[in-house]
N, C-alpha and C positions, 0 to 999 in steps of 0.2 A: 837436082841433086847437089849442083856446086854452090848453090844459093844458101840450102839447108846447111850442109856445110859451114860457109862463110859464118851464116847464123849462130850455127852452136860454137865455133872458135870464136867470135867474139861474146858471145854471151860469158864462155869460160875464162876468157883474157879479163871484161866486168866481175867478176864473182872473183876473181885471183887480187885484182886489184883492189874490191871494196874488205877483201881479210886484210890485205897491208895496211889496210886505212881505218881498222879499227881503233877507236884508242881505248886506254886501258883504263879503269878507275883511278881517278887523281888519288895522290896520295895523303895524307889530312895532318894538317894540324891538331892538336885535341888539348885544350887546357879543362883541368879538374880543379877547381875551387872547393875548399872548404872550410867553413865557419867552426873555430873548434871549439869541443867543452871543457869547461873550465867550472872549479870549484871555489866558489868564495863564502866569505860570513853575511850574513846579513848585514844590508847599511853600508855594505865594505864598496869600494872602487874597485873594477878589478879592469885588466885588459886584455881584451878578446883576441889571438892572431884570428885575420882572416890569411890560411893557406892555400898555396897551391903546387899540382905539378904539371909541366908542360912535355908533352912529346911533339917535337918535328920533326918532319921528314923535306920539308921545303922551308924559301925564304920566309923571314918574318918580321916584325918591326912592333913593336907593343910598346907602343906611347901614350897610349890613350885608353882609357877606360871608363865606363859606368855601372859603376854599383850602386844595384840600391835594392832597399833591405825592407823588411817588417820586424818591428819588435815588440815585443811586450810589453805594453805600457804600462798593466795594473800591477808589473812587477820588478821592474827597473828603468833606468834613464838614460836616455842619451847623453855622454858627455860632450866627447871630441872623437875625430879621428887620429889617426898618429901614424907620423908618413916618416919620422926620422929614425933611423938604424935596420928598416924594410925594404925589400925591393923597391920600390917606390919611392924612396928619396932623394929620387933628384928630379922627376914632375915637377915643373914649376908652376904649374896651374891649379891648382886643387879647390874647390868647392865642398864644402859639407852640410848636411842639416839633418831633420832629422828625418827624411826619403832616402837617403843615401849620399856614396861621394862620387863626385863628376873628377877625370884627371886625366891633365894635358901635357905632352913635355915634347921635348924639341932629340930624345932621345930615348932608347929602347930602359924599360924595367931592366935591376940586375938580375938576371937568372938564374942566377948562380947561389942567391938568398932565396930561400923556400917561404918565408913571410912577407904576402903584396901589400899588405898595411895590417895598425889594431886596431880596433873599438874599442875604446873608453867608454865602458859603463859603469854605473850606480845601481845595486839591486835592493830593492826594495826592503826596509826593517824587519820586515814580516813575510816578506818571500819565501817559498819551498823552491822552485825551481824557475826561471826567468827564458825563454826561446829565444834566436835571432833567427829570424829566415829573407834567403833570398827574395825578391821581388821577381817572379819570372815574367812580369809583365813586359819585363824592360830589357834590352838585347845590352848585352855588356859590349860588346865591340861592334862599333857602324859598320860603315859599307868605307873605312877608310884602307889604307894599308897594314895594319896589323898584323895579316896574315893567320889570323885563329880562323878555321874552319868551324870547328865543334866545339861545343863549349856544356860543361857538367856541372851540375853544382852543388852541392851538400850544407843542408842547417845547420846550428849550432846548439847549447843550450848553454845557460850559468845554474849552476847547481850550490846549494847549500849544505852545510852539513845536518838541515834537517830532512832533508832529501836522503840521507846515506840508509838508512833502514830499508828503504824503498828499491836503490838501485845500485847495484855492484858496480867496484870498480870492473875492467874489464883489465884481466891477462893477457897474452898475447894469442895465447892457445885457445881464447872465447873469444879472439874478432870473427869476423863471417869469414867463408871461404866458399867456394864451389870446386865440386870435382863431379865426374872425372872433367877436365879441359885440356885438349876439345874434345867436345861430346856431338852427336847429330841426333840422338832422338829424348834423351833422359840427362837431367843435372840434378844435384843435389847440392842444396844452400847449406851449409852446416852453419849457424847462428844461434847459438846458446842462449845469446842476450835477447833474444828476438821472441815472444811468446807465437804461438800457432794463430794466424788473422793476420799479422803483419802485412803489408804490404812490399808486391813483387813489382819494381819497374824494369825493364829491360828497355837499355834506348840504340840505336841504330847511331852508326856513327857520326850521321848527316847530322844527330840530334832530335832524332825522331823516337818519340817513344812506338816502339811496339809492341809492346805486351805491357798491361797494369792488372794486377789480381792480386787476391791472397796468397801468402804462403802457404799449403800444406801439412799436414803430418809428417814431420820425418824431413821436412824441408824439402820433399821430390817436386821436381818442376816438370813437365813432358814440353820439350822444344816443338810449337807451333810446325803444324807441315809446311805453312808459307814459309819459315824464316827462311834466306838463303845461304848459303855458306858465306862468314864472313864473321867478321869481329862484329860484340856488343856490349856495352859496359850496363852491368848489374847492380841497381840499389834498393837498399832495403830503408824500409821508414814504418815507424810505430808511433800512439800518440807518447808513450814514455822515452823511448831515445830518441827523436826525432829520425831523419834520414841518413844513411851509410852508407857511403860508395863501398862494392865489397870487391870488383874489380872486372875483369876482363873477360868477358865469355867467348870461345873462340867456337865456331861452330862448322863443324869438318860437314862437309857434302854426303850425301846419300845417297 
């Protein structure tokens, strides 16, 4: 009996000790880039911001980066990149071509400017509308200290004004939204710009997609019984507006 004993107090003293040694979900960096659209004339030069916004919750150091892109050749040109009056200017190392730009420096991006460089393009004489899109092939931040956990990224487009017939400006009250958030079983995309087919991604903070499908009628989504309680950021992508970060999906337990 004093054996059994001994046995379950220490089994309980193990089971007490491996709760205090749980640890808890690291907490994330998460940078969102996005390529923006821009309306120019045919033949014209225009310059692209590549944007972004950073949220941290720990240390970080962003000195370095690689972008790199796809663009549209049958409808515009690469000119240059443009690293002066953007977060980015004071990189001392920079690289460009037409893959993308490699960028090195001896200290952090300003953060504090919401533009990490532009694109200098040429769109085509006879262009309707010209893409830029990320290269997902290629990890924007190594295995250095940077400190980016998670990383999002959104395309662009150059648009003409012979493109206006075709695609609205967007108001403020027609970017995407979802509601209710947080939600655990049922979301609803509200996306004006967005026709029924569109494509739904939903990525996991890690950067993991979990869910890609169409949109719906009505933009109703039914939240997956896997997902588990936690945040998701939700993008939508069509072949006419390319892809839209629309924002934050916070998904309360059940």
């Amino acid at each position: 009996m004093a054996i059994i004993q001994r046995l379950l107090t220490r089994a309980t003293v193990i089971a007490a000790f491996a709760l205090l040694c749980v640890c808890p979900v690291s907490a994330q960096n998460v940078m969102h880039f996005r390529i923006d659209t821009v309306t120019a004339n045919p033949g014209a030069t225009v310059d692209v911001r590549v944007l972004y916004t950073f949220t941290s919750t720990h240390a970080h150091n962003i000195h370095d980066f690689n972008a790199r892109f796809l663009f549209d050749t049958t409808a515009s040109q690469l000119v240059a990149y443009i690293m002066d009056g953007t977060a980015s200017a004071d990189l001392t190392d920079t690289t460009g071509s037409h893959a993308g730009l490699l960028a090195l420096g001896n200290q952090e991006i300003d953060l504090t400017d919401s533009v990490l460089f532009k694109i200098r393009m040429t769109i085509d004489s006879n262009a309707d509308t010209a893409w830029i899109k990320w290269d997902r092939n290629w990890i924007v931040f190594g295995a250095g200290d940077e400190g980016v956990d998670s990383v999002y990224q959104q395309d662009g487009w150059i648009r003409t004004p012979k493109s206006k017939a075709n695609v609205k400006t967007s108001s403020a009250s027609e970017l995407p939204r979802l509601y209710p958030n947080p939600a655990s079983e049922r979301v609803t995309i509200d996306a004006p710009e967005y026709t029924e087919g569109a494509t739904l991604e939903v990525f996991a903070v890690t950067g993991r997609l979990a869910f890609s499908g169409p949109l719906g009628s009505g933009g109703g989504w039914q939240i997956p019984s896997e997902f588990q309680a936690g945040a998701y950021e939700v993008v939508l992508s069509d072949s006419r507006r390319g892809s839209e970060y629309v924002g934050t999906l916070i998904v309360a337990p059940r």
